[in-house]
C-alpha positions in Angstrom: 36.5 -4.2 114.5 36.2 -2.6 111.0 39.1 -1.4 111.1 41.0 -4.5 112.3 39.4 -6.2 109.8 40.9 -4.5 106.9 44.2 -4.3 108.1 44.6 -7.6 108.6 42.7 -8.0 105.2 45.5 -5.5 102.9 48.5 -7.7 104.8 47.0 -10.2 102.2 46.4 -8.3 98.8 48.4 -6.2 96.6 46.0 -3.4 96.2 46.1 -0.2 98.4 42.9 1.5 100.2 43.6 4.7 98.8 43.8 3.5 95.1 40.7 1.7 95.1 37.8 3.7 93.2 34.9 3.4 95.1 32.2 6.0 93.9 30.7 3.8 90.9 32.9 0.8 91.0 30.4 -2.4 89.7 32.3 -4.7 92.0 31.0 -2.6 95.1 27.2 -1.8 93.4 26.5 -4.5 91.5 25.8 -6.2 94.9 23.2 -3.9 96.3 20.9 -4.6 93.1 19.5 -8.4 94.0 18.1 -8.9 97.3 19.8 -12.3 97.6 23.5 -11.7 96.8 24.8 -9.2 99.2 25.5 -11.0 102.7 26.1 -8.7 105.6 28.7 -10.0 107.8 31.7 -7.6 107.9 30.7 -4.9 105.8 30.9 -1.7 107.7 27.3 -0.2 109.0 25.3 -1.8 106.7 25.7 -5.3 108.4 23.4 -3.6 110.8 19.5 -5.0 110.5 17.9 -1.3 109.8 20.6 -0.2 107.4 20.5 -3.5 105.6 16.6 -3.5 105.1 17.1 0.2 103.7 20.2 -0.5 101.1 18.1 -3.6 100.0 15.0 -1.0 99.5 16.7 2.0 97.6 19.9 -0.2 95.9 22.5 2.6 95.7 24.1 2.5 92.3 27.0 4.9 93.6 29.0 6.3 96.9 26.5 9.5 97.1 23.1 7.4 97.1 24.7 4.7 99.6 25.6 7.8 101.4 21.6 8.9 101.2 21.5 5.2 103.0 23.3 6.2 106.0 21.6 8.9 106.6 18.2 7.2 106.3 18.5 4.5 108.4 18.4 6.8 111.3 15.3 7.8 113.8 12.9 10.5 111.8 14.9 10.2 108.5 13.2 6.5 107.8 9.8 8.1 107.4 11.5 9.3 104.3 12.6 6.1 102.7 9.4 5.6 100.5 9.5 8.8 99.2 13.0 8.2 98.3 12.8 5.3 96.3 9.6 6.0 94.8 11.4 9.7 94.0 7.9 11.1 94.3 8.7 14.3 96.2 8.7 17.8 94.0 11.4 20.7 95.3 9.2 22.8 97.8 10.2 25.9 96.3 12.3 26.9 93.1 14.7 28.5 95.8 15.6 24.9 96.9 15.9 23.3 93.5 19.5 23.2 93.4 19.9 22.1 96.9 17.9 18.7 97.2 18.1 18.3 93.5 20.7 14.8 93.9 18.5 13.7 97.2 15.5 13.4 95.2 13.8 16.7 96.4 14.8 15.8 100.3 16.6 17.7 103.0 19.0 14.5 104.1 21.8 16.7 105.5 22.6 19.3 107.9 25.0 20.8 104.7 21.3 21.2 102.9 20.0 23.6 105.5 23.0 25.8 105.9 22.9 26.0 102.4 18.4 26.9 102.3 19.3 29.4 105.4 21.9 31.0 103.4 19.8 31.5 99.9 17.7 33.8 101.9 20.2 35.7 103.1 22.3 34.1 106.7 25.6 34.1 106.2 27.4 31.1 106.2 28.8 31.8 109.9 25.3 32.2 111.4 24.2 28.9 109.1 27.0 27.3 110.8 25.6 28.4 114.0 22.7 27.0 113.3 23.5 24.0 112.2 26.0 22.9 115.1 22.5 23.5 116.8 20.8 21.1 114.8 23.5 18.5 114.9 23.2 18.8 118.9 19.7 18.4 119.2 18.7 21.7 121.3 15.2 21.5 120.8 14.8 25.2 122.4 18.0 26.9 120.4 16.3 25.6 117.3 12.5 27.5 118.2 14.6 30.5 118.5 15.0 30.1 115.1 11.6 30.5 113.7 11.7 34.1 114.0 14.6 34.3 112.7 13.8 33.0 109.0 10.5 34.8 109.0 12.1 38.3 109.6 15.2 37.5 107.5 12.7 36.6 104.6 10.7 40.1 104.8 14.2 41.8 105.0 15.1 40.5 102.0 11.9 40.7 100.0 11.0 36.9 100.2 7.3 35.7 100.1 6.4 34.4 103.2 5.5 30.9 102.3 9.4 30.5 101.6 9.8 31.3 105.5 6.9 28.9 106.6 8.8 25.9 104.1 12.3 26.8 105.7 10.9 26.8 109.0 9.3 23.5 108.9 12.9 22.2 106.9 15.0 23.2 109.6 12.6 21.8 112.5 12.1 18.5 110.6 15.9 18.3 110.3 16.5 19.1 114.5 14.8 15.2 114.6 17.2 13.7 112.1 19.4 15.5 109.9 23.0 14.1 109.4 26.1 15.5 108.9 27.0 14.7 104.7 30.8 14.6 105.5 30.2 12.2 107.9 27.5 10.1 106.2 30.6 10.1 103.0 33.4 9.0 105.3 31.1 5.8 106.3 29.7 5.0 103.0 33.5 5.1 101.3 33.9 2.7 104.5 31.3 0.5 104.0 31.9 0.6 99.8 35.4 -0.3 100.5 34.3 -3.5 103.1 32.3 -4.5 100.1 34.9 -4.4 97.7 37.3 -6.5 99.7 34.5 -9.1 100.2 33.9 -9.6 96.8 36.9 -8.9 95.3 39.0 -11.5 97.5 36.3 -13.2 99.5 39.1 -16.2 100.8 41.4 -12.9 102.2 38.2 -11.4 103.6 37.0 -14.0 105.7 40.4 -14.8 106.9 40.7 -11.2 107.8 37.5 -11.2 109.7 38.5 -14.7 111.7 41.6 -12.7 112.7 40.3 -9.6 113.7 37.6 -11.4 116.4 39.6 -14.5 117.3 40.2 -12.6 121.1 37.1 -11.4 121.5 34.3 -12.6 124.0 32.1 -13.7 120.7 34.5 -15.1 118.7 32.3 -18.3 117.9 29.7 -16.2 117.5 31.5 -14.4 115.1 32.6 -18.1 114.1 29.2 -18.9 114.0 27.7 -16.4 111.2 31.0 -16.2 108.9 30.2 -20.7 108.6 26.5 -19.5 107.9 27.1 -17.3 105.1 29.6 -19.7 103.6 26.6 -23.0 103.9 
């Protein structure tokens, strides 16, 4: 429906998707920093109840922390949403800094492991390999892995506590890790659905009434769009 919505929604403005700026822009952010302004009907993901109570919890000031949104409203990566906003967690190993330094000391994203597999020495092709594995969720493929890191590290003169951290990073991230290309390619979604909303409200909700008249629960849809506007 999203993207019904905004087609029907740029028949009625002058602006273009593609020129809208959408990593910092105030119209989009300034919405996410007061509990009681941002109403969810429409807006792309975060309209959903978990990713809505998590955006109201960390209010993302740009596209990369609403992308940190995304991928914590999922199974296993919502045990890190206090940690996140309270940015309490230190970098488990110097190694790591640069890695998990913009997600606040936490592996988020399957990106984050390939890139902690290949400081100690994988090659990009065989962190790939590994992290198509992750992505698919093959519990067993991923044990493999354990020996793996440990005899990578004493191959290349690593301590072994930095294979015991890796280890338990890449088995966490077999539970939730998300892919950061996706998780960007919904958030500029979701930033853009914001944008329109606020920026042309009237061409929004005439959008939305258009894009679900034909469906099954149209006056549901009917419904919540009169709510938000009481």
């Amino acid at each position: 429906v999203c993207n019904e919505i905004l087609t029907e929604f740029f028949k009625e403005v002058k602006e273009k998707p593609e020129d809208i700026e959408l990593d910092e822009n105030p119209i989009v952010y300034n919405q996410f920093q007061d509990d009681d302004v941002l109403l969810p009907y429409g807006l792309y993901q975060i309209n959903a109840s978990c990713a809505y109570k998590v955006l109201q919890k960390i209010k993302p000031k740009n596209i990369f922390e609403l992308s940190d949104v995304n991928a914590i409203s999922r199974p296993g990566a919502l045990d890190y949403l206090d940690s996140y906003v309270n940015n309490n967690v230190d970098c488990p190993h110097p190694i790591f800094k640069d890695i998990v330094k913009r997600s606040r000391n936490l592996f988020l994203y399957q990106e984050q492991l390939m890139q902690s597999l290949a400081a100690i020495g994988f090659t990009l092709d065989e962190a790939e390999t590994c992290r198509k594995i992750v992505g698919k969720k093959l519990v067993k493929e991923v044990k493999e892995w354990e020996q793996k890191i440990y005899t990578k590290v004493k191959e290349n003169g690593f301590s072994e506590e930095i294979g015991k951290i890796l280890w338990k990073i890449l088995n966490d991230s077999a539970k939730y890790s998300f892919n950061i290309s996706h998780s960007l390619i919904t958030s500029k979604l979701s930033a853009l659905t914001v944008w329109c909303k606020y920026q042309y409200p009237l061409q929004f909700y005439k959008a939305c009434l258009t894009a679900t008249k034909d469906l099954p629960n149209c006056l549901d849809e009917i419904n919540l769009i009169q709510k938000e506007l009481s």
